[in-house]
N, C-alpha and C positions, 0 to 999 in steps of 0.2 A: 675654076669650078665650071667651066664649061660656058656655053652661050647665054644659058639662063641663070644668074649663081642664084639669086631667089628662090629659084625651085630647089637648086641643088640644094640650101640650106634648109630648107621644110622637108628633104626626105631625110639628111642627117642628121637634123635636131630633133630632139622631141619640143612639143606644144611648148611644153611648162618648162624648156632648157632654162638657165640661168647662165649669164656670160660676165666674166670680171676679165680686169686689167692684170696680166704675172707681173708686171710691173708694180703696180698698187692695188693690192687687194682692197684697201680702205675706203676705193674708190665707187663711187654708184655702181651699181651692178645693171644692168642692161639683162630684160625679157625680152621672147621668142622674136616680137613684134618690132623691140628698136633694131633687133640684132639684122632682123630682114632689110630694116628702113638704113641701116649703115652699107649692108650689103651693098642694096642698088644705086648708094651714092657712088661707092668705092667701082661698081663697073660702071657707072656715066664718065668715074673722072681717070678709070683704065678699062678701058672698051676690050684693049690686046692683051687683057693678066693673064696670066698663065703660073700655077702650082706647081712646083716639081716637088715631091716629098725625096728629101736627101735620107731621110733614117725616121723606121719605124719601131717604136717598142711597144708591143702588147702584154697582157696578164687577163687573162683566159675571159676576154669578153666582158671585162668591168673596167677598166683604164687602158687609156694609149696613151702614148708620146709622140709626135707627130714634129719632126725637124723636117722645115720645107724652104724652097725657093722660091720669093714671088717677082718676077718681072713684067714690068708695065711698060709704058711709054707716056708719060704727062705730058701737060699742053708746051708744059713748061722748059722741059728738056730736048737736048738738040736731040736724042734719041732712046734709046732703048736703054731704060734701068732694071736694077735687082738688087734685092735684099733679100738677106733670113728673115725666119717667122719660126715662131715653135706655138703648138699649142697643146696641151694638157687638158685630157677628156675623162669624164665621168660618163659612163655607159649606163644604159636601163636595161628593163631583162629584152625587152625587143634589139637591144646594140645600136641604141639610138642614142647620142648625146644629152644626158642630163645637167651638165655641168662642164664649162669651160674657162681654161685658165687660158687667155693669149698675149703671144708678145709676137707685135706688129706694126714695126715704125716706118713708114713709107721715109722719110725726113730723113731716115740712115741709105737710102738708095745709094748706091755708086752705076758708073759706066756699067752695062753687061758686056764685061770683056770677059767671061770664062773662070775668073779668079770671083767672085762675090763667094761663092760657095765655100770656099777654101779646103783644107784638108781633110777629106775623109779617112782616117787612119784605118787600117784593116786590124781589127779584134786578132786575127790570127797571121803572122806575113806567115810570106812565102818561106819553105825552105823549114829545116828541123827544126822541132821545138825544141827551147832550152832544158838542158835537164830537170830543173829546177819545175819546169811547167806541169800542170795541171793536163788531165788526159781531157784532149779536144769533146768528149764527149759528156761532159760529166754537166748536169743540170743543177744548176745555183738557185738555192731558198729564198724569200724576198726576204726573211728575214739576215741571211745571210746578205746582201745588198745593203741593209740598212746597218746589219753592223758597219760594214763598212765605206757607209757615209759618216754614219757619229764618230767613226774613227778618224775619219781625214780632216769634218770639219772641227772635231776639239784639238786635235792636233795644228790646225791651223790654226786656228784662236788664238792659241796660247804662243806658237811660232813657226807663226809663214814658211820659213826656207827653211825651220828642223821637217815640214809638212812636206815641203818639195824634195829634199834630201830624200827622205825613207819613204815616200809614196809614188813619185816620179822617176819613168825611165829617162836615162840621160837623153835617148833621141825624142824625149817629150813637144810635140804640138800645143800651143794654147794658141788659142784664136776668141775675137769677141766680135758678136751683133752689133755691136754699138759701131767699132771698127773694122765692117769684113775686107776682107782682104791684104789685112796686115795679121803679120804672126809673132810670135813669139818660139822660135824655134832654136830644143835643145835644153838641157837642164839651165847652164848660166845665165841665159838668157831669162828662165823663168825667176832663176833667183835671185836676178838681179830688178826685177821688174816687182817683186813680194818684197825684198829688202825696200825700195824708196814706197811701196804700198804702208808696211810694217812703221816705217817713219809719219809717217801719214795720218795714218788709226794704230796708235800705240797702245800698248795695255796702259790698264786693264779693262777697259772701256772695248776695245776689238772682243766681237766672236760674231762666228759665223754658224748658224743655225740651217739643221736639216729636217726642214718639212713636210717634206714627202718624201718619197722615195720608189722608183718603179726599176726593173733590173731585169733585163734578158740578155743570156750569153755573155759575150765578153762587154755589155752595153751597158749601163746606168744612167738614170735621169735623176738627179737632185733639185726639188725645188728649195730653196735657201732662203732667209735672210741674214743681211750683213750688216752688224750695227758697229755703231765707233762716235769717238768726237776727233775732227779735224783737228790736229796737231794736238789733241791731249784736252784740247778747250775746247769753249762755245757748246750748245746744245746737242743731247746724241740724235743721234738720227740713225736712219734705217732704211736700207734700202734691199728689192724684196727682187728674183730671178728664177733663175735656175741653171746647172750647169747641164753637163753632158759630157759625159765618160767615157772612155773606153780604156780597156784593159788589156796588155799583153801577157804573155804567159806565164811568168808570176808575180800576176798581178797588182804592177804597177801602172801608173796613168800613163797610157800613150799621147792619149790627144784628148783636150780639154776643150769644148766648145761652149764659150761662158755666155748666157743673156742675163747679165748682171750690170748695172749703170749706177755707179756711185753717184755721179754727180747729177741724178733723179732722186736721190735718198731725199727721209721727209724727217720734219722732227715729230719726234717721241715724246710720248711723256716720262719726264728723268723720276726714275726710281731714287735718285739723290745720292 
């Protein structure tokens, strides 16, 4: 955010913004005033941060999605780190931030060797569209986006790798914030990584819930929770993210960019 982020944060926020954890909604919310006093901590203890935003989604002046790169240099490290960040904005009629959801773990930094970012898939490759595809031009409803998150996540709910089967393209990407720079790459891969999930958080107790939903072009943003009981026992819990989508030409998941953290989930209260 530049030399001064304080300032930068008083011209993008409004006054009365309200700021939560995408990690824990449950958690205290933070006004105009902490959000500044985190600020200035955050550049005492990264003087060199620097923002790259990897992928933007808008809806016409009242929500963003903002997937960024933050690297620092801590006292602590022989050099130059980076992590993802995503944060999820609610706009006012000025296009000032009234509301932010953010996931920002400095504690997941790796080396900045070029790889933190991981795979940006291209909504469209190169070369001809599949028959089967949709014409490059054609402008998707949000409502049409949100059908089809409740589609993926009741379909996953009820079975993961039926989910990855009929939703995922075979040369599929998944990648997570928790772990950047490791992938999951290729359908087996993914269904082999949802089958030992699936053993995990078994039914009936598994489902994966779609929150929000924001959707431009071949892009989707799903904010999620994922609730379950570890091995079938002990308390459900619940843990709250969002994913990041994209879509190849008929429209299956190319690349999956998950800020979702099970092993953050909290407990619930059991419905019995």
């Amino acid at each position: 955010m530049g030399q001064r982020p304080p300032r930068a944060v008083e011209e993008v926020y409004a006054p009365d913004a309200v700021h939560e954890d995408l990690a824990d909604p449950a958690a205290r919310r933070q006004g105009h005033a902490e959000r500044l006093e985190v600020e200035r901590r955050l550049h005492t203890r990264l003087p060199d941060r620097a923002v790259e935003v990897l992928r933007l989604l808008e809806l016409d002046g009242r929500q963003a999605v903002l997937e960024c790169l933050v690297r620092g240099t801590s006292s602590t490290d022989p050099g130059r780190s980076a992590t993802p960040a995503l944060l999820w904005w609610w706009l006012d009629g000025e296009g000032r931030v009234c509301r932010e959801l953010a996931w920002f773990r400095w504690r997941d930094r790796r080396p900045d060797d070029g790889k933190v970012a991981g795979t940006l898939a291209q909504p469209r490759p190169p070369g001809p569209p599949r028959p089967e595809a949709e014409a490059e031009d054609e402008v998707r409803s949000q409502s049409w986006y949100r059908a089809y998150a409740a589609h993926l996540v009741e379909t996953w709910s009820w079975d993961p790798v039926l989910a990855d089967r009929s939703l995922y393209d075979e040369a599929c990407v998944v990648e997570s914030a928790t772990r950047p720079g490791r992938a999951l790459r290729g359908l087996d891969a993914l269904e082999a990584a949802d089958t030992a999930l699936a053993s995990q958080l078994p039914s009936p107790h598994r489902q994966l819930q779609a929150l929000d939903v924001l959707g431009e072009g071949r892009a989707l943003a799903v904010r999620v929770a994922l609730e379950g009981r570890d091995q079938g026992r002990g308390p459900l819990r619940r843990a709250y993210g969002a994913l990041l989508l994209t879509l190849d030409g008929s429209d299956r998941v190319i690349s999956n960019r998950s800020y979702l953290d099970w092993d953050g989930a909290v407990t619930v209260d059991d419905p019995g």
